[in-house]
N, C-alpha and C positions, 0 to 999 in steps of 0.2 A: 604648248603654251596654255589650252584651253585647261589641261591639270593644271598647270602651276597656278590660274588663275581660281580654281577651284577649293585648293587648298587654302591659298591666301587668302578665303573668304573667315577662313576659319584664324585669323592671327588676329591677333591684338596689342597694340603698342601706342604707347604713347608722344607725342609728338615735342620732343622737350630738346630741338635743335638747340646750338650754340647762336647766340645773336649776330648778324652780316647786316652790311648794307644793299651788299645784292643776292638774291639768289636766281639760281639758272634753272634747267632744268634739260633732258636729254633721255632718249632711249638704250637700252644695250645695244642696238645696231648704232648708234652713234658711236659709242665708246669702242671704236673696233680694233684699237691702235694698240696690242700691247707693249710696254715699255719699263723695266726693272720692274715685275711683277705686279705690273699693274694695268689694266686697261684707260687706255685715252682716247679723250672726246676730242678728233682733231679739232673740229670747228670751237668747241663749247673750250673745249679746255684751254685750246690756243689763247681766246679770249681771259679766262682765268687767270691763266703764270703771269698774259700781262699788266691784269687788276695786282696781281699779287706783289709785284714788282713797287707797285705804287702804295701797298701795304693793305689790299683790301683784301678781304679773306672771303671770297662768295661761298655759299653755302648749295649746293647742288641736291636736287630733288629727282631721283630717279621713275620716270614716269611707272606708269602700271604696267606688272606683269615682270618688270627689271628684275636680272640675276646679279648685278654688277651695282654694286655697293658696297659703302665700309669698307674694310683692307683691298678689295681687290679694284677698287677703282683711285683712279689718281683724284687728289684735290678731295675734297668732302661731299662726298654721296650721301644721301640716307635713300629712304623712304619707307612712310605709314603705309606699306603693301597692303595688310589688310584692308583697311579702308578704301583704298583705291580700289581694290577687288571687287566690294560690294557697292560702292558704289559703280561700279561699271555694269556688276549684273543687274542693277537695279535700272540703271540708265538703258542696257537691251530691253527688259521689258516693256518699257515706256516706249521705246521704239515702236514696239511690235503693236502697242498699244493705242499711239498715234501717226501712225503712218504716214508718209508725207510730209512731216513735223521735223523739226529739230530736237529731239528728247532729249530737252537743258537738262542737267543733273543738276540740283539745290545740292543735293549730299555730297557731290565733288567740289561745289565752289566754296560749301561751310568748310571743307580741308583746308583748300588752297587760301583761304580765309582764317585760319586757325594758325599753318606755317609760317603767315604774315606777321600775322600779331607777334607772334612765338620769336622770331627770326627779325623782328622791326624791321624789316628789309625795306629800302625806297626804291627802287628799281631791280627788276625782272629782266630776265631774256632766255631764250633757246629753242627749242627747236621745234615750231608750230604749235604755241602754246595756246591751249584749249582755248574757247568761249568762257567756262566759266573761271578756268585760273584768270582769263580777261577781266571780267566780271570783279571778282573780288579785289584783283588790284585797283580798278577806278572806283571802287567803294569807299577806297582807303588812300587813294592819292596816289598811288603807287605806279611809277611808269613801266610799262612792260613792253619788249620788243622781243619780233618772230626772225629768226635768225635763218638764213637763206642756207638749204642743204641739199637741193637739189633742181630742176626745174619749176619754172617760173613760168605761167602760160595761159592764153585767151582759156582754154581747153581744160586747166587745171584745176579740179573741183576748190581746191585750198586757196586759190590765188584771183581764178580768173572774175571778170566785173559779170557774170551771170550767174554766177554763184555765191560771190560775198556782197556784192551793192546792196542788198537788203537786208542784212544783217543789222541790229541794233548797235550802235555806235560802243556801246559797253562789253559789246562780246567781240571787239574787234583790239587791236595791239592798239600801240600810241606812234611804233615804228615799224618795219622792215627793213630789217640789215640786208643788204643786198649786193651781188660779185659782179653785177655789171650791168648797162645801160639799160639795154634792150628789157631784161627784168624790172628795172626800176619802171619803164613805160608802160607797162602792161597792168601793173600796179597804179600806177596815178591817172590808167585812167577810168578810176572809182574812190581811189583810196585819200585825193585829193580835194575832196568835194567834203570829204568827212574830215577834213585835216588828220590825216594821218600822212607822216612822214616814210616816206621810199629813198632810201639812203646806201648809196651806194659806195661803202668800205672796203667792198672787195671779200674773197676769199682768204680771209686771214692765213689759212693754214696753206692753203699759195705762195702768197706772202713772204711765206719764212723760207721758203727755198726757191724762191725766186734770184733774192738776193740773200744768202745766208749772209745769216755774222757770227763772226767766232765766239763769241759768246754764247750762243745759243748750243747749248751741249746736246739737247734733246735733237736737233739738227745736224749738229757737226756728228754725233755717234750714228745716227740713220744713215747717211752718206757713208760714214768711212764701213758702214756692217753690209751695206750693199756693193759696193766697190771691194771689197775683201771677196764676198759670196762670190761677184762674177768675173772676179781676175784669174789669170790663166785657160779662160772662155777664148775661141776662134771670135778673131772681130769680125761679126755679121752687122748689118741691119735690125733695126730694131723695130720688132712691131708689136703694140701691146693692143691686146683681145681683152677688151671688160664684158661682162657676163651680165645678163638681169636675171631676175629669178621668177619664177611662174610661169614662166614660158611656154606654153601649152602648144600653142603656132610651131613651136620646133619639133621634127620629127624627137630628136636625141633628146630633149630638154633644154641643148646647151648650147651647141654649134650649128650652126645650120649647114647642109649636105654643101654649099657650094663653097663655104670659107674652108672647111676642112677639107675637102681637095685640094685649094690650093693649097692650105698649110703642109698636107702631107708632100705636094711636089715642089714646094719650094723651102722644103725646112734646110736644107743644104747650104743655102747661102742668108738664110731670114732666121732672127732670131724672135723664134714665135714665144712670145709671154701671154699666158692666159689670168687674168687676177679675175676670182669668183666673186660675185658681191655679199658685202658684211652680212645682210639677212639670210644666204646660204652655208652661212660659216657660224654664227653666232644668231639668231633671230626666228625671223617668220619661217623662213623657208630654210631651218637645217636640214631637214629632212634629205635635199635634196644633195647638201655635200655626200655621203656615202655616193649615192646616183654617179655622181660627177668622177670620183675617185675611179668607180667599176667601169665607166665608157670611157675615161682618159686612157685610164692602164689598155685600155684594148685595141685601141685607135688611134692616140695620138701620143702616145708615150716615147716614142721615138722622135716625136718631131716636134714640139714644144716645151713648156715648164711652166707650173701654175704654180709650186710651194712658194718660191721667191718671188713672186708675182702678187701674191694675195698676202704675203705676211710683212710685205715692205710698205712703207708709206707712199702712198699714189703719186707726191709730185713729185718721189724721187724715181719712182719709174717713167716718168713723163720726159724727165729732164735728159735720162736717155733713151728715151722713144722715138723713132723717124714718125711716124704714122699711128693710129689709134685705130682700130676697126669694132664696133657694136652691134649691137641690134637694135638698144635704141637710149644706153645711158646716159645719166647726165654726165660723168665721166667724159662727156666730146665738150663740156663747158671749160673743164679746169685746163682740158688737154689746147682747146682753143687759146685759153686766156699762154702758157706755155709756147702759142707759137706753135702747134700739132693741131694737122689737120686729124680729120674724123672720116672716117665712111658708116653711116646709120643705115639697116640692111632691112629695118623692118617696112615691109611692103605698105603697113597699114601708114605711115609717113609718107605715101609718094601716092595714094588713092585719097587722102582726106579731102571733105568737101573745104573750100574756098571761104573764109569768113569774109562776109561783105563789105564790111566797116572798111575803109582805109585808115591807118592811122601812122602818123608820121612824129618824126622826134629827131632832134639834131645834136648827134655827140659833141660833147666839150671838145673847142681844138679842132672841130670837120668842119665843110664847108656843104657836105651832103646829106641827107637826110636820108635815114634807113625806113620800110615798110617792113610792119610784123602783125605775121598773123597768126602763128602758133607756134608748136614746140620749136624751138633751137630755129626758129626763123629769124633770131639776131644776127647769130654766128653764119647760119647760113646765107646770109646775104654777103656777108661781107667775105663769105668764099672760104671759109674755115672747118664746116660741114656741110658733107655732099650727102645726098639721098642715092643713094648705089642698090638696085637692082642683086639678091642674091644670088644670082649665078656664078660660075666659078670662072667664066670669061667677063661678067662684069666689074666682080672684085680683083680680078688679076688685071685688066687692065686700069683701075682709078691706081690701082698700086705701082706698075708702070710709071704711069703720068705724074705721081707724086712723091714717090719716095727719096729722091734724089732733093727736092726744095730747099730752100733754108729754114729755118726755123726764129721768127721775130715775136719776141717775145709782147707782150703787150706791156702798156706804161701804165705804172703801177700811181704815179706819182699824186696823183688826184684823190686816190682813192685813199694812199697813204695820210694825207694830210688831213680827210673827213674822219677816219679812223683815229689817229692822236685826237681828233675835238670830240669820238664818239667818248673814248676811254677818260677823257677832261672830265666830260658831262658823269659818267658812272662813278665817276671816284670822290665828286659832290660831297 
């Protein structure tokens, strides 16, 4: 990545988009979906086909560093690489420069500032968009929203109120699109003092396979390409293994000694799926898929399956999944909102110090009020993610205790009807 960034310092191009009303914007590890030769932004793009529907044609902006653009991404990708490029080594120096600091980049928000004019766009969205793509939109009246991809949390440098509450109101969004309560609270409480909106839409790309409809072809072929792939499979149990990447704390890189035990003594009757995540397939951390491939083949080749696992779209592994087992994905949110419980194995979850604050908040429809204090402490209260100990007697018995459950799905219904009033507002 650090070459490709190197090289793109050396490009040049001009910034002569087609005019939109909205443009988004998205990483390669976003786009990890591929689909008739192209890759797709579950989140970003899901949101697109439905602008598109209503005849809005958003114009997508590949962040810095993207390989995925032009033909090979769905929907209309670009991006000024070069630019981005120098602008970002320029923004390290200034780091290094002012230490402590935020090193605002002027030479990335004059971009993001230029794509505007170029593109007349009136509303922005995607995926943790900068300070200064912030910036230039409220220059220019232009509404922009941070579209929720992963964890939400006190603890979260991008989210939590110890981190953004002192941020300049102009380097901040105007929304947060967000998959569920608990996030929304954690957010409001800083992001409301600044009026900025915590809007809870849901995970769109949930959503669509939650309830499919036959219309939806990008849906209806996902299902029937997975359902082909695992017919004529022994009916087992299903349990699906997400991966993080960087994992240093893991002897292997990958599995930790106590899940791979049990995977290897109970691959007989458990149908062990391991899905790697996008930044080890496509992104930060490629490096590490060969890794993964040479200790699979050696150790667990016999007793689970990654290829169908990592190339299929996550809710439709969810949707037959009994159980979810991580180390500490956010993957245990989508598999929650689905109705699948989670076991999170990483130790540094079950040691963190106690955030003092109490803060409470009462779901639409409850009569109870939940406390959160940090990661996945929504879901975990309400009994959806357990902090499991990784020994190979404490993941074999939460697996015991839960594998048989039902699976209830969560009510979308609330979330659906903010959603139809967010796509009203974008289609302006």
């Amino acid at each position: 990545m650090l070459a490709k960034i190197l090289v793109d310092c050396f490009r040049f191009e001009s910034i002569d988009y087609p005019p939109s009303k909205v443009v988004t914007t998205a990483h390669d590890n976003d786009r990890n979906l591929l689909y008739k030769g192209r890759y797709y932004s579950p989140l970003i793009d899901t949101i697109e086909d439905d602008l598109r529907a209503r005849g809005i044609e958003c114009q997508s902006i590949a962040r810095i560093a993207s390989r995925i653009k032009g033909p090979l991404a769905h929907g209309r990708a670009n991006s000024p690489e070069g630019r981005f490029a120098r602008a970002l080594m320029a923004k390290r120096l200034l780091g290094v420069l002012r230490r402590g600091q935020y090193p605002y980049s002027g030479m990335e928000e004059r971009i993001w500032g230029e794509i505007l004019d170029v593109t007349k766009a009136r509303r922005v969205f995607g995926i943790q968009p900068s300070r200064e793509l912030c910036v230039a939109c409220h220059k220019r009246g232009v509404w922009v929203a941070d579209v929720q991809h992963g964890v939400i949390a006190e603890r979260h440098p991008w989210y939590g109120k110890k981190f953004r509450a002192a941020d300049p109101r102009e380097q901040l969004p105007d929304a947060f699109l967000v998959w569920d309560y608990g996030s929304a609270e954690v957010l409001n409480r800083w992001t409301k003092a600044k009026g900025i909106d915590a809007r809870v839409v849901g995970n769109r790309w949930v959503a669509r396979f939650m309830k499919p409809r036959s219309d939806d072809r990008l849906v209806q072929e996902m299902i029937a390409e997975f359902n082909k792939t695992m017919s004529g499979r022994v009916k087992k149990k299903n349990i699906l293994v997400s991966l993080s990447w960087g994992e240093s704390n893991i002897p292997n890189g990958f599995i930790c000694p106590g899940l791979e035990e049990v995977m290897k003594a109970t691959s007989d009757r458990i149908q062990w799926m391991i899905r790697l995540h996008p930044n080890q397939v496509r992104g930060f951390a490629e490096h590490e898929f060969p890794k993964f491939k040479a200790y699979f083949s050696a150790e667990l080749r016999d007793h689970a399956e990654w290829e169908v696992a990592t190339r299929a779209p996550l809710p439709v592994l969810l949707a037959s999944s009994d159980l979810h087992i991580t180390w500490w994905s956010s993957t245990s949110i989508e598999a929650a909102q689905f109705g699948i419980k989670s076991a999170a194995l990483n130790p540094r979850l079950r040691k963190r110090d106690p955030i003092k604050e109490g803060y409470e908040f009462e779901m639409p429809k409850l009569t109870a009020s939940v406390h959160i204090s940090d990661y996945y402490e929504y879901y975990k209260k309400l009994g959806m993610i357990d902090f499991v100990p990784e020994t190979a007697a404490e993941i074999g018995a939460w697996i015991a205790r839960n594998i048989d459950r039902e699976k209830v799905p969560e009510s979308y219904e609330e979330r659906d009807q903010l959603y139809g009033e967010l796509l009203a507002f974008l289609s302006e």
